[in-house]
Each structure stands twice: as structure tokens, then as C-alpha cells.
ROSE-4610 file (N, C-alpha, C; in Angstrom, 1 decimal, always signed):
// ROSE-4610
residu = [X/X/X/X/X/X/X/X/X/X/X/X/X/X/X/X/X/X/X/X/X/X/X/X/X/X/X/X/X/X/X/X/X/X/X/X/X/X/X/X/X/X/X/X/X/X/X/X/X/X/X/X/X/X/X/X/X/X/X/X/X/X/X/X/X/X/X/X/X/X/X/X/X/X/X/X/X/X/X/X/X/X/X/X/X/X/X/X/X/X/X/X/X/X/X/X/X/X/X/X/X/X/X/X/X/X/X/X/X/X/X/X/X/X/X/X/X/X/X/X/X/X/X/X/X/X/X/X/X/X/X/X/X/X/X/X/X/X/X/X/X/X/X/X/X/X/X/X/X/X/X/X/X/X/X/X/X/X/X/X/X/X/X/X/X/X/X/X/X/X/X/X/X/X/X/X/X/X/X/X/X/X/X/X/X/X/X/X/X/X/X/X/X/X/X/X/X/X/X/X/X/X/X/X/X/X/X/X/X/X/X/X/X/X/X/X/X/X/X/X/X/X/X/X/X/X/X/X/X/X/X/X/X/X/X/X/X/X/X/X/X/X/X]
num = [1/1/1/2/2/2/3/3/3/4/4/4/5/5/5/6/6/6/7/7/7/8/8/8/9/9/9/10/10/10/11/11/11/12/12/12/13/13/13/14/14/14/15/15/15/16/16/16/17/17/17/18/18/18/19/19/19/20/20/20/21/21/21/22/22/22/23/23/23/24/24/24/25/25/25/26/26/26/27/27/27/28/28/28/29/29/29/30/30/30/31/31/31/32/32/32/33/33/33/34/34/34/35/35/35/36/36/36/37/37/37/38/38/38/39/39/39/40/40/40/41/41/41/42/42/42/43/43/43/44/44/44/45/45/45/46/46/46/47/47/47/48/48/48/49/49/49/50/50/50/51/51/51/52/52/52/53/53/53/54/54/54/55/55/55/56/56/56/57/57/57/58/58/58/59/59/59/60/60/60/61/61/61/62/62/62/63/63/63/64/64/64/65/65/65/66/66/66/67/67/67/68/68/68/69/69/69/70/70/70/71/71/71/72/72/72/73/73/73/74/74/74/75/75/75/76/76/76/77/77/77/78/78/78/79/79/79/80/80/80/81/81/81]
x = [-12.8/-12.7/-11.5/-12.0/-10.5/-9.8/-8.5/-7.5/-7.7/-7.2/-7.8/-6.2/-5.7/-4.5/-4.7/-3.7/-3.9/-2.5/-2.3/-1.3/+0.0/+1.0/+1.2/+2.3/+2.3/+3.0/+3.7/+5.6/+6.7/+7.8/+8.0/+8.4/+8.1/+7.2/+6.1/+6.5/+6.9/+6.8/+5.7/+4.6/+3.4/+4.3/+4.2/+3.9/+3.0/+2.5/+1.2/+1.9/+0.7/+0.4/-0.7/-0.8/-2.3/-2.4/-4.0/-4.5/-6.0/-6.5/-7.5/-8.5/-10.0/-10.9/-10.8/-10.8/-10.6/-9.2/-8.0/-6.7/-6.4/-5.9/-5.8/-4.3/-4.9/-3.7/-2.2/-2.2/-1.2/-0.6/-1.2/-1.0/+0.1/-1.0/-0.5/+0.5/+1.0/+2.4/+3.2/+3.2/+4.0/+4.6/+3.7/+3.8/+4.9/+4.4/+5.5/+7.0/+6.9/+8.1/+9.2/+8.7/+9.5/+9.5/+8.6/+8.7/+10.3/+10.4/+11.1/+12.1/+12.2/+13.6/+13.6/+12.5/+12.7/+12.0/+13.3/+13.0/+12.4/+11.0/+9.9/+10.4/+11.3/+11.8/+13.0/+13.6/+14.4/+14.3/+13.0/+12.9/+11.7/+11.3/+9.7/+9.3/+7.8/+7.6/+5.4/+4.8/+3.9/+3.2/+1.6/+1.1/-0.2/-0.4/-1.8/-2.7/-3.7/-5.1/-5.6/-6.4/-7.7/-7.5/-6.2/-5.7/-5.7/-5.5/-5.7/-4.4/-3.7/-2.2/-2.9/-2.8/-2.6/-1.3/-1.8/-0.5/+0.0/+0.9/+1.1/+1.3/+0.8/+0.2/-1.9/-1.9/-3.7/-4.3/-5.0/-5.4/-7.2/-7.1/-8.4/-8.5/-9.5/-9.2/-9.2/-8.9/-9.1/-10.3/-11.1/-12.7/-13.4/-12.9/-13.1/-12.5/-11.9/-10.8/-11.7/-12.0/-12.9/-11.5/-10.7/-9.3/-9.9/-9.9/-10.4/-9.5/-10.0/-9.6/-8.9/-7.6/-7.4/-7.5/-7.1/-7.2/-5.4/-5.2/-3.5/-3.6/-2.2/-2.0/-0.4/-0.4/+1.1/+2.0/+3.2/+3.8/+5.2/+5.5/+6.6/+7.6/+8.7/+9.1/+9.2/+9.1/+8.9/+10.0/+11.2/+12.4/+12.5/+11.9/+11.8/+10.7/+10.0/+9.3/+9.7]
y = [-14.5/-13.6/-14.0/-13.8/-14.3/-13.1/-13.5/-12.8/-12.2/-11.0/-10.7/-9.8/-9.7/-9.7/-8.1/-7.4/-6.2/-5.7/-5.4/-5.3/-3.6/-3.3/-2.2/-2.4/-1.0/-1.0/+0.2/-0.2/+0.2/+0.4/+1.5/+1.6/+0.3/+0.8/-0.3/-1.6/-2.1/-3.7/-3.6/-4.7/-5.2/-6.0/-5.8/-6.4/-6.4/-8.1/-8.7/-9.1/-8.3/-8.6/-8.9/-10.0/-10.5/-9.7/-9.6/-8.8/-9.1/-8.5/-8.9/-7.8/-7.7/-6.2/-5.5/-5.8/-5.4/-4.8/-5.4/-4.4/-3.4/-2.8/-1.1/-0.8/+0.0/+0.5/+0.8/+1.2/+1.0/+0.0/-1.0/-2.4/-3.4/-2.9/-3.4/-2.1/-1.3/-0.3/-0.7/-1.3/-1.9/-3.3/-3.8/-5.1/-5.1/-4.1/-3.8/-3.4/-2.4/-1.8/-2.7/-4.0/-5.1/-6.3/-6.3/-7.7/-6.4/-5.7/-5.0/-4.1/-4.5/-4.2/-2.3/-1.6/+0.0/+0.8/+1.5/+2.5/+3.4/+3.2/+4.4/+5.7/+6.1/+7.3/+7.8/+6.7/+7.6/+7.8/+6.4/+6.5/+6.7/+8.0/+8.2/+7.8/+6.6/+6.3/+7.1/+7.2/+7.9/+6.6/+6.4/+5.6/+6.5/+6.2/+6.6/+5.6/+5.7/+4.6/+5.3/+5.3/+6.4/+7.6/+8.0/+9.6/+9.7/+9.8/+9.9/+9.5/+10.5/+9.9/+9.5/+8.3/+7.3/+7.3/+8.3/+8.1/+6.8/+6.1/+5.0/+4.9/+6.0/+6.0/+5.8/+5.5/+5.7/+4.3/+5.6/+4.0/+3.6/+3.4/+3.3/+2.0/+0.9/-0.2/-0.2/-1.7/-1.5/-1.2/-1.6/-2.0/-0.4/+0.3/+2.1/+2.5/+2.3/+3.1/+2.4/+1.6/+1.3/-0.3/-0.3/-1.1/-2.5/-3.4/-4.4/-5.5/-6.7/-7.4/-7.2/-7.2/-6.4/-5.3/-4.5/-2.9/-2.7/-1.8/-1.4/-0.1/-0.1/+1.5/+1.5/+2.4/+3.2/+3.6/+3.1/+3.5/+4.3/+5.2/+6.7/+6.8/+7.1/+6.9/+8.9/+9.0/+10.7/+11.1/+11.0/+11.4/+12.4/+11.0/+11.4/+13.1/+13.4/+14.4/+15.7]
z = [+7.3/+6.2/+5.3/+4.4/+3.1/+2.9/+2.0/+1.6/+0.2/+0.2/-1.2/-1.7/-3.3/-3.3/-3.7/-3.5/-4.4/-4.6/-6.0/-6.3/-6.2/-5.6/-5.2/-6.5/-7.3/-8.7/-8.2/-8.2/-8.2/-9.0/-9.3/-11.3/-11.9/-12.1/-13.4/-13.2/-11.8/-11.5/-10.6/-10.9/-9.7/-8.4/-7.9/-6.1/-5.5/-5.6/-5.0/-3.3/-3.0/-1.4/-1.2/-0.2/+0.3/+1.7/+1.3/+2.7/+3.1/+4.3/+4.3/+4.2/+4.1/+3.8/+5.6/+6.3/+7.9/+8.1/+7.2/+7.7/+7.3/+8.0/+8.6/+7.1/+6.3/+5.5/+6.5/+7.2/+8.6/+8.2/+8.5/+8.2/+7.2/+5.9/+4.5/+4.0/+4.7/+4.3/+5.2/+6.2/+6.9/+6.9/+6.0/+5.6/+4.1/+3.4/+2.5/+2.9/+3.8/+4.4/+4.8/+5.5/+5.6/+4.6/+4.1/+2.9/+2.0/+1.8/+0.7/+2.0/+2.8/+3.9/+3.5/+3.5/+3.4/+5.0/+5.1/+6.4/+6.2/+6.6/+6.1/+7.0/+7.6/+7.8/+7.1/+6.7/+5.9/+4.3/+3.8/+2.4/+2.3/+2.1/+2.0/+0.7/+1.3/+0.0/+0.0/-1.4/-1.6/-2.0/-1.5/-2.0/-3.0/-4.1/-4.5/-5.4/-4.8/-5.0/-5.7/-6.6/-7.3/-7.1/-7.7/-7.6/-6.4/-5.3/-3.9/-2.9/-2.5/-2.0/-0.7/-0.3/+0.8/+2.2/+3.1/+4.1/+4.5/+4.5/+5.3/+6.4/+7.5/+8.5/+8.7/+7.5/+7.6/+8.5/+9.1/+10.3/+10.0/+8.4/+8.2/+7.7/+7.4/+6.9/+5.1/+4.7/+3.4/+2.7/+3.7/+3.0/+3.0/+4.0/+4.1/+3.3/+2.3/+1.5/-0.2/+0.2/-1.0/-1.9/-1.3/-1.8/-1.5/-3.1/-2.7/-3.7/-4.1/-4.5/-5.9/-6.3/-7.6/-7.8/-6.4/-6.6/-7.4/-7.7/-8.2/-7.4/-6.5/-5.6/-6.2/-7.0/-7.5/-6.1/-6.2/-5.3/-5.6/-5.3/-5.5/-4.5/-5.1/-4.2/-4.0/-2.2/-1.9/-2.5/-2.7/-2.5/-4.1/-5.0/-6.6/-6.5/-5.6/-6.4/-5.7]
């Protein structure tokens, strides 16, 4: 299986992460959480795909969520709303 990139947009900067259609959004929020050194307990962050807030606990894969190559998922930070 290939890598496909999708980009997570954080005050209006893109951050390209590669992932694969089989990884568990679990996964690729956790993969951010350390690439960008943030303690998802103490800095809640909000992901939303196609209007749709995304737990970063979702233990569903990408390819279930419909997130594919060149998707953009807005990222918030919880704290702001």
C-alpha cells in the first residue's frame, strides 16, 4: 500500500503528513501530536474534515472516513473556542 499525503491546516499554515488508506485516524493524530511536541491532554486540539469534528481518539481508518490523498483537515486549537 502507498502513502498518500494529506494536509492538516493550522492557523492557515498546511502541515503535510504522509499516511497510509489503512491507518487508524488514532494514528495520524498521534503522529502529529509528536511530530509538533503537543500534549493532547493538556492542549486540546479539534480536528475537522468535511464539516465534521474528528476525535483524535477515532479508531476508524482513513479510507472509512472517506480522507484520502490531498484531503485538507482544519486543525483548532480546543482551548480557542
Amino acid at each position: 500500500m502507498s502513502f498518500i499525503n494529506i494536509l492538516l491546516i493550522k492557523d492557515g499554515e498546511p502541515i503535510n503528513m504522509q499516511a497510509k488508506n489503512d491507518m487508524m485516524f488514532a494514528e495520524l493524530a498521534f503522529k502529529y501530536f509528536q511530530k509538533y511536541n503537543i500534549n493532547q491532554n493538556k492542549e486540546k486540539q479539534k480536528f475537522i474534515y468535511d464539516s465534521i469534528e474528528l476525535i483524535p481518539d477515532t479508531y476508524k481508518t482513513l479510507d472509512e472516513l472517506n480522507i484520502y490523498n490531498g484531503s485538507r483537515i482544519e486543525v483548532i486549537d480546543g482551548n480557542d473556542i
